[in-house]
Backbone as a ProteinNet text record, in pm:
[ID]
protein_1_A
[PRIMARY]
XXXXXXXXXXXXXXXXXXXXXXXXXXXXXXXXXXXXXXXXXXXXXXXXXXXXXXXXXXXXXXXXXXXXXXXXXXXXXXXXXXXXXXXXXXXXXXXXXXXXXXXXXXXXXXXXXXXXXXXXXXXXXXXXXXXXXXXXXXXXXXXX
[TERTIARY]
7594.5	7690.6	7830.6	7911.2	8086.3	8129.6	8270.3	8269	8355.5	8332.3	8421.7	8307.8	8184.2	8106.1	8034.7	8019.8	7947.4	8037.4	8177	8290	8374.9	8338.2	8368.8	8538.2	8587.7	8711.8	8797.5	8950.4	8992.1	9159.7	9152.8	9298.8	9357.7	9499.4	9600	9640.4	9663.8	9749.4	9918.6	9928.3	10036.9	10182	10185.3	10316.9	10423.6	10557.3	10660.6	10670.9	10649.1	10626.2	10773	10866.6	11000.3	10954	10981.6	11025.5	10932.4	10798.5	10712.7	10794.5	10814.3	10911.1	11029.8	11117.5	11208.2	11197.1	11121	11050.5	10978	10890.2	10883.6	10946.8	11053.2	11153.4	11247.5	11268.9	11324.1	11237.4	11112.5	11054.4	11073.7	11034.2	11071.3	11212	11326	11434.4	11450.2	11384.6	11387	11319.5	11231.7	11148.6	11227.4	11300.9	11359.3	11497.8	11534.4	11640	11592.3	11470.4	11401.5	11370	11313.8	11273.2	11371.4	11467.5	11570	11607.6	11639.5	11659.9	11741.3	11841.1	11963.6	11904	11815.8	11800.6	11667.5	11513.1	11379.6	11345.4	11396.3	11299.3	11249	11355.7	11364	11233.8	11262.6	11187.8	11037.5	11019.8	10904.7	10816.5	10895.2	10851.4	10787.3	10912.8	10861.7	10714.1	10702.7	10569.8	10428.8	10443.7	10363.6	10393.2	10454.5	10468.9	10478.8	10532	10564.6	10718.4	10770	10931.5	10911.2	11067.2	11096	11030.1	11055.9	11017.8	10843.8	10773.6	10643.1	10594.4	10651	10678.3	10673.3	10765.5	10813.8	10873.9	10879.2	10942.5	10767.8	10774.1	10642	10622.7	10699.5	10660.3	10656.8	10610.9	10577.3	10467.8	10392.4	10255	10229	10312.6	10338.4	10442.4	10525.2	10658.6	10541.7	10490.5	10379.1	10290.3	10259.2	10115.2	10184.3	10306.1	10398.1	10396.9	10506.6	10511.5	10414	10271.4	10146	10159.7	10122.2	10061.9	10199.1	10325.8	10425.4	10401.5	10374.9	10328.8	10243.7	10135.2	9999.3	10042.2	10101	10102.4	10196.8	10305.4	10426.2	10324.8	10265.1	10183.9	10063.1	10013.3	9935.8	10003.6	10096.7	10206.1	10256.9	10268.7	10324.1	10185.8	10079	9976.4	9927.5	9914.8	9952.4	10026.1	10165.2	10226.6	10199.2	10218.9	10207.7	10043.3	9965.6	9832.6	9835.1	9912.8	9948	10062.8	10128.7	10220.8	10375.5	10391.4	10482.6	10609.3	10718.1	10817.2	10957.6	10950	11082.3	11127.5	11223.8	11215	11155.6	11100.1	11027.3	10897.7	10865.6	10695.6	10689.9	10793.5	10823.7	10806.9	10903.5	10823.7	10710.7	10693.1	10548.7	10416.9	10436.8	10307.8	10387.8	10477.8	10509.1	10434.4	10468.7	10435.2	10277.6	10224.3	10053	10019.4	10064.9	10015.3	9983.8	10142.3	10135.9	10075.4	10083.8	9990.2	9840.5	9769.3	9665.3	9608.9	9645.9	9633.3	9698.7	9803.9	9880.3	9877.7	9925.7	9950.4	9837	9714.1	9615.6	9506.8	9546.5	9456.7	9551.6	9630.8	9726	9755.5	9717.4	9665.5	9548.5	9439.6	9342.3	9312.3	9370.4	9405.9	9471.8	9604.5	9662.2	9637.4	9536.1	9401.7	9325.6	9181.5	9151.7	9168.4	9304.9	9331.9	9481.2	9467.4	9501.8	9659.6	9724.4	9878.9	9921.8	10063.2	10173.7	10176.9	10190.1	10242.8	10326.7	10452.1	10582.4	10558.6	10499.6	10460.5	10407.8	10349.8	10246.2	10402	10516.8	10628.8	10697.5	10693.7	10808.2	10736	10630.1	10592.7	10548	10538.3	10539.4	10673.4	10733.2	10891.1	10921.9	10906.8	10904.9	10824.5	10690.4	10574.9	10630	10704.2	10743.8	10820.9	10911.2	11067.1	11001.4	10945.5	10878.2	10865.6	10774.6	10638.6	10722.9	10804.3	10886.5	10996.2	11063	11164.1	11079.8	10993.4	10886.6	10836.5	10808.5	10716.2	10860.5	10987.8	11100.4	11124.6	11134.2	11155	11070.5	10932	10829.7	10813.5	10841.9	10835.3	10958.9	11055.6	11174.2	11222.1	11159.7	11211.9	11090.8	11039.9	10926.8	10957.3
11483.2	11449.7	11482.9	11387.8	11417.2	11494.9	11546.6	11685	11607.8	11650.1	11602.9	11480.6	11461.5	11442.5	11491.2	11382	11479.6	11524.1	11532.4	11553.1	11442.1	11504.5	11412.8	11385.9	11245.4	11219.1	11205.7	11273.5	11297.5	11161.5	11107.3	11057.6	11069.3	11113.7	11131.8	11041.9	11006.5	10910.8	10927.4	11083	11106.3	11063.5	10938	10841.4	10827.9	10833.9	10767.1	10650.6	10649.7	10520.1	10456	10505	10446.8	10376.4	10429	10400.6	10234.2	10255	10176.8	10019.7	10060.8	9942.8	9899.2	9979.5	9929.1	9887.4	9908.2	9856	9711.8	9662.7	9563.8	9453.2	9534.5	9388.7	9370.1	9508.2	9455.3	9332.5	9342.4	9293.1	9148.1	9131.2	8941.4	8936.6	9013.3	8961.3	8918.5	8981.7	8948.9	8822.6	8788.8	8629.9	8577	8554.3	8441.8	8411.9	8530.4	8473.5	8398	8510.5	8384	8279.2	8218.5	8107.8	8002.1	8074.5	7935.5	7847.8	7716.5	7640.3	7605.2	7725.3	7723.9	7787.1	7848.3	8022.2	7916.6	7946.7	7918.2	7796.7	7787.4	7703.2	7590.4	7499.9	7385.3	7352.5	7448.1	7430.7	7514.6	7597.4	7618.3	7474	7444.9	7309.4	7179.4	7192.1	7097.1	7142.6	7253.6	7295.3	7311.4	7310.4	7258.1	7121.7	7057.5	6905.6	6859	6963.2	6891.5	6918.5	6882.5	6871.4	7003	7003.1	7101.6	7028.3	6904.4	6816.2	6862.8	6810.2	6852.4	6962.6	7068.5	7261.7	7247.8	7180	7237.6	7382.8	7425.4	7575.1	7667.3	7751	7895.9	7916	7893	7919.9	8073.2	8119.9	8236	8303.5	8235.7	8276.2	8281.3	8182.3	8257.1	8368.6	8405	8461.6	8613.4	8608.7	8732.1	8758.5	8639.7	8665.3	8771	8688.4	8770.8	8947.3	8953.4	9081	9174.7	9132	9258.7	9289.1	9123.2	9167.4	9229.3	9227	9299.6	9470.1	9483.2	9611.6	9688.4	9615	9675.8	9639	9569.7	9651.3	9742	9782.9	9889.8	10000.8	10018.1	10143.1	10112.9	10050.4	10082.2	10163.4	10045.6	10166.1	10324.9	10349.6	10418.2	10550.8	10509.9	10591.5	10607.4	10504.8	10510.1	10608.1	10593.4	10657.9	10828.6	10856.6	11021.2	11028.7	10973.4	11064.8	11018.2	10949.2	11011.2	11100.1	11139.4	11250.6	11206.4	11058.2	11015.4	11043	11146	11128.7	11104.8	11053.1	10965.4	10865.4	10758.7	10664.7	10589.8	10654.7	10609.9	10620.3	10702.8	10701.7	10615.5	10595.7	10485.7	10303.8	10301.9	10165.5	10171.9	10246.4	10285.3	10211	10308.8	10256	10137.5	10053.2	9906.2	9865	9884	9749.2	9782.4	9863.7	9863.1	9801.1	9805.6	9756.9	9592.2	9588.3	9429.6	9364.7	9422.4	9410.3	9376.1	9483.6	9526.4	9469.3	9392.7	9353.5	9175.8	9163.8	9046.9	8960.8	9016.7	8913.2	8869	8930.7	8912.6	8803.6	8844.3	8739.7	8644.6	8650.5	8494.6	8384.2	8460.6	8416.5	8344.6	8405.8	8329.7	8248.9	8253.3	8104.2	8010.6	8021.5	7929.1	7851.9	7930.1	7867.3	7783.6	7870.5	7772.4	7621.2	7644.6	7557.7	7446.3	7467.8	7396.3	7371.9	7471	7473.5	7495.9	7486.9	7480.4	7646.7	7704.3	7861.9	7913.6	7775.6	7805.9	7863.4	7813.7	7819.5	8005.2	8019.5	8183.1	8266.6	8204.5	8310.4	8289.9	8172.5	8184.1	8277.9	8277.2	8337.2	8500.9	8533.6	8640.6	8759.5	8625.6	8706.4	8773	8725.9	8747.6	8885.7	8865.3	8948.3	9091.4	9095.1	9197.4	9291.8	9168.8	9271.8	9324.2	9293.3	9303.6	9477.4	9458.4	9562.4	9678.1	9660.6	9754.2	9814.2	9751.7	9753.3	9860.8	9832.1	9875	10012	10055.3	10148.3	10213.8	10184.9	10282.3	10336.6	10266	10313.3	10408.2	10367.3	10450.6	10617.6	10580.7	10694.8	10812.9	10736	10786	10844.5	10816.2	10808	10901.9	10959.9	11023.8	11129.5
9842.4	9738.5	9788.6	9781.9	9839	9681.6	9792	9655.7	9559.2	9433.5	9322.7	9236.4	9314.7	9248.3	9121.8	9045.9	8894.6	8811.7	8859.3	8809.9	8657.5	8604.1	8443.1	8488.5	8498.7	8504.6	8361.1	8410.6	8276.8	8293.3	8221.1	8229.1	8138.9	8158.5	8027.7	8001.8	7887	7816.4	7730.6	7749.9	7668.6	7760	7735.6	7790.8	7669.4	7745.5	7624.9	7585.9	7453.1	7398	7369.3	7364	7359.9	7501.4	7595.2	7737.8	7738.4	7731.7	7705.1	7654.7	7496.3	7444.1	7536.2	7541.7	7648.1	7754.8	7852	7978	7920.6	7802.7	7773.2	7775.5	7609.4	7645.7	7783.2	7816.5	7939.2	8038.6	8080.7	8134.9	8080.5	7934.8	7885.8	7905.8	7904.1	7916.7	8092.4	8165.7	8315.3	8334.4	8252.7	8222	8198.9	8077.8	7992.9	8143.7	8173.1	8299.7	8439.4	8487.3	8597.2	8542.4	8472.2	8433.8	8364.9	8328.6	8283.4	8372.3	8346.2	8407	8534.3	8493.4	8629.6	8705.8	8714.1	8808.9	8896.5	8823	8892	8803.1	8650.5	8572.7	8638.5	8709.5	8752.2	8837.6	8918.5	9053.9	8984.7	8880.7	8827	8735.4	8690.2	8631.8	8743.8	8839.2	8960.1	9009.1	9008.1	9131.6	8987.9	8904.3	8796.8	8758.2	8790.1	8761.9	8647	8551.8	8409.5	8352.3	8285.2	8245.7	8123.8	8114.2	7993.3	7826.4	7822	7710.4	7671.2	7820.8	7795.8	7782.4	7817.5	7769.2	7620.1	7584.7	7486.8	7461.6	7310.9	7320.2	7269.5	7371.4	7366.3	7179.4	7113.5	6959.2	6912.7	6797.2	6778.3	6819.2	6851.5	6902.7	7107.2	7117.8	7236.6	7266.3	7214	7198.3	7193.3	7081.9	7076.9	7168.8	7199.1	7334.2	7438	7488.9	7549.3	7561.8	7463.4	7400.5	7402.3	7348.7	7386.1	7529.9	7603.5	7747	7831.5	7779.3	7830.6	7776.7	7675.4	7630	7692.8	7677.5	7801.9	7905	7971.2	8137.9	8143.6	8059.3	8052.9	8032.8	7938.5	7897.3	7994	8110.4	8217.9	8333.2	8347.1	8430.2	8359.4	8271.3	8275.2	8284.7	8257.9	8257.8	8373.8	8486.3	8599.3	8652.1	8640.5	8696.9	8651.1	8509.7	8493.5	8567.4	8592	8645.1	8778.5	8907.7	8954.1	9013.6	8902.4	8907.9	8987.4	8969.5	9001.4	8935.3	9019.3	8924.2	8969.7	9080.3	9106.4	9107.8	9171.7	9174.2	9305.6	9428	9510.6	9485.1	9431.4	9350.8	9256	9164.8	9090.9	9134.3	9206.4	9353.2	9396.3	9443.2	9463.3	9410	9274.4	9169.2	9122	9104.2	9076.4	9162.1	9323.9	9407.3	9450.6	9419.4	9463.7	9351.5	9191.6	9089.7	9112.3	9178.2	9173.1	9307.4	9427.6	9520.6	9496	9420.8	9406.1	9262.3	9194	9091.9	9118.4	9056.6	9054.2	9160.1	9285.2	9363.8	9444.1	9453.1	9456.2	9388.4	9243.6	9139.6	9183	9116.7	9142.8	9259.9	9397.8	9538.1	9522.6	9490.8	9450.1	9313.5	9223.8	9146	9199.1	9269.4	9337.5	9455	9542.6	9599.8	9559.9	9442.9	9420.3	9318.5	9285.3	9140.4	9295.4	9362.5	9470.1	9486.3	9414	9363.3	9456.2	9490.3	9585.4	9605.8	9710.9	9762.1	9732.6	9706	9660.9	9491.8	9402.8	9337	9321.7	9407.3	9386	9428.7	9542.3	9567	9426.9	9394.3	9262.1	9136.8	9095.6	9003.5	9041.7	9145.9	9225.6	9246.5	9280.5	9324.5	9132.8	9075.7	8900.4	8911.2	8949.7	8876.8	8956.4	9107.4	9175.7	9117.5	9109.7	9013.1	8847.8	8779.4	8609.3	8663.5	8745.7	8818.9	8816.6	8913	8997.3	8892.2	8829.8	8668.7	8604.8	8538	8463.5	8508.5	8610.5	8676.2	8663	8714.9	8688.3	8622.5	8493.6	8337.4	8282.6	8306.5	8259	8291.5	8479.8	8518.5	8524.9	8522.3	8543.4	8341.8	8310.3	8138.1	8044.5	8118	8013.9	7903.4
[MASK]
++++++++++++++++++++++++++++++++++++++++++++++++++++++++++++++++++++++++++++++++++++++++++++++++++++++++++++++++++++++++++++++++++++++++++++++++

């Protein structure tokens, strides 16, 4: 048996929940700017092949979908980060970019594989998911 076996694992959860919120909306406000039209939208629309018309506007229900899954990954990171005892802003990068390494850019490599999408496509929505990650893991950790 390797040691630490048998060992009941404990994870804390006592994260700041302000920080949490703020790291959220920060995170959709870092969306709503990559993705507008002047910045990535354009060229996001191009590499999905549909126009702003056929978008349409996200509604309330996406507007919300949003918002949770910005919530839960702020409060993953940030639980993340306090267990492992991250408390600067290079431990802070840190647990952003393994999150998104190790999670994100990973899944999304392999959707964009097999769903046969452009690469440019996985950097544009990537280069997004990096900075969210990295923003986020700051706030959390840096703000407890």
């Amino acid at each position: 048996m390797t040691e630490g076996a048998g060992k009941n694992m404990s994870i804390n959860v006592a994260v700041n929940y302000v920080a949490i919120v703020v790291a959220a909306i920060i995170a959709m406000v870092i969306g709503f700017a990559w993705y507008a039209p002047p910045v990535f939208g354009k060229r996001w629309m191009a590499y999905l092949g549909t126009t702003q018309a056929q978008l349409g506007n996200p509604g309330g229900m996406g507007m919300a979908i949003g918002a949770v899954a910005s919530l839960l990954n702020a409060w993953a990171l940030a639980v993340i980060s306090y267990n492992v005892r991250a408390t600067d802003l290079v431990d802070a990068l840190k647990v952003g970019g393994l999150c998104w390494l190790g999670f994100m850019a990973t899944i999304t490599a392999a959707q964009i594989s097999f769903e046969k999408k452009s690469w440019g496509l996985w950097l544009l929505n990537n280069g997004h998911n990096l900075i969210v990650q990295v923003v986020m893991a700051a706030i959390v950790t840096l703000w407890r």
